[in-house]
C-alpha positions as CSV (number, residue, x, y, z in Angstrom):
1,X,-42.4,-24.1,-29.3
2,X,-42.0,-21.3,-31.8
3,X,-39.4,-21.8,-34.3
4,X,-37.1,-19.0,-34.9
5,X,-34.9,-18.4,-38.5
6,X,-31.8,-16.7,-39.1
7,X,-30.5,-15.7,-42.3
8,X,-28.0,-13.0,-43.3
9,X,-25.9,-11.7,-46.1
10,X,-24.6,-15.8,-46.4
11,X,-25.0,-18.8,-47.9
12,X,-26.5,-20.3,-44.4
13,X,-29.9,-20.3,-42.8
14,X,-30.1,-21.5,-39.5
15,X,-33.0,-22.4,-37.1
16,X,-33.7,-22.3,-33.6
17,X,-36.5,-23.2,-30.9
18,X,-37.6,-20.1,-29.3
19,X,-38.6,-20.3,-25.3
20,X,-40.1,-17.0,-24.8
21,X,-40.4,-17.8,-20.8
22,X,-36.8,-18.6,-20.6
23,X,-35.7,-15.9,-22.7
24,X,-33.3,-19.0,-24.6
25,X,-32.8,-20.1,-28.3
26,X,-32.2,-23.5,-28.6
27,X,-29.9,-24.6,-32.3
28,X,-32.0,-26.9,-34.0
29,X,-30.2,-27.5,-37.0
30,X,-26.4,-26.3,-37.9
31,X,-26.9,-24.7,-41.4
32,X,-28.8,-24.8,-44.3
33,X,-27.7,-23.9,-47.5
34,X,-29.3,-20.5,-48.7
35,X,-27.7,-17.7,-49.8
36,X,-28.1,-14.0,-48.9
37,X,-31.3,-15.0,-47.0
38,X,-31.2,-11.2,-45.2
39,X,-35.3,-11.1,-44.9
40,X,-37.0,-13.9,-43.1
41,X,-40.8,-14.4,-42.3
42,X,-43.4,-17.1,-41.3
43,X,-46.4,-17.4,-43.0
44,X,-49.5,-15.5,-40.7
45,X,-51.2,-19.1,-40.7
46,X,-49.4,-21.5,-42.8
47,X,-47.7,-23.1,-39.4
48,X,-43.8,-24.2,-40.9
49,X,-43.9,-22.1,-44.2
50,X,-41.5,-19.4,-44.2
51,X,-40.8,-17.1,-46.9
52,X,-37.2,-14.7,-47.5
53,X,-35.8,-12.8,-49.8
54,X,-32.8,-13.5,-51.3
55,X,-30.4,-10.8,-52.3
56,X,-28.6,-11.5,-55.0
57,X,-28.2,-11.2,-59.0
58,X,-31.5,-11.5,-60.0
59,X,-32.9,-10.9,-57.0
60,X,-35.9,-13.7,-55.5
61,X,-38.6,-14.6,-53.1
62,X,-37.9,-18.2,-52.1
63,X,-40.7,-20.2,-50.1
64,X,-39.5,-22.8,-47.7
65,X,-40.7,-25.6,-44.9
66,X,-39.0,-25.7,-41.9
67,X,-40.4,-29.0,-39.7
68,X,-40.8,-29.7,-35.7
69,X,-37.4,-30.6,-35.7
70,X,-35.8,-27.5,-37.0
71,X,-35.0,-29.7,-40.9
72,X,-35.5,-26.9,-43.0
73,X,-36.6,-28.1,-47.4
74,X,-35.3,-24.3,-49.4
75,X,-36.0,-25.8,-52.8
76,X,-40.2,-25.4,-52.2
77,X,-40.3,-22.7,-54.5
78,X,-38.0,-19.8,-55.6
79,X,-39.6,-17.0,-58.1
80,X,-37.8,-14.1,-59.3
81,X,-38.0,-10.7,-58.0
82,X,-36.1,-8.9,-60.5
C-alpha cells in the first residue's frame, strides 16, 4: 500500500497508509521528530526514501527512510541548503 507523509511548519512528521480504492488514510506511526518538514517527496524509484525540506535557520534538504510499517529513520542524511 502506498505510504503517505505529512509534515508542516512543526517539529513532527507523521506517516500514513494510503488506500486509494477506499479513499482512507490509515496512522501508521504517531510522530516523528522533524522540524519544519513543509515539503515532502518520495524518491521516483527509490521505494521508502523520502526527501523534505526543512525550513529553518540554515535552511536543509534532509533524506529519510520510512519502512512497511510506517517507522520512519530522519537522521539518513541532512545537507544544507543555505
Amino acid at each position: 500500500m502506498p505510504k503517505l507523509a505529512i509534515g508542516g511548519y512543526n517539529d513532527n512528521l507523521a506517516v500514513y497508509d494510503l488506500d486509494v480504492a477506499a479513499g482512507t488514510v490509515v496512522p501508521l506511526v504517531a510522530t516523528t521528530p522533524s522540524t519544519n518538514a513543509s515539503w515532502l517527496v518520495p524518491h521516483p524509484s527509490a521505494k521508502g526514501i523520502w526527501f523534505s525540506t526543512s525550513e529553518v535557520d540554515p535552511g536543509a534538504v534532509r533524506v529519510f527512510t520510512v519502512g512497511e510499517n510506517g517507522g520512519v529513520r530522519t537522521n539518513s542524511c541532512r545537507c544544507s541548503s543555505g
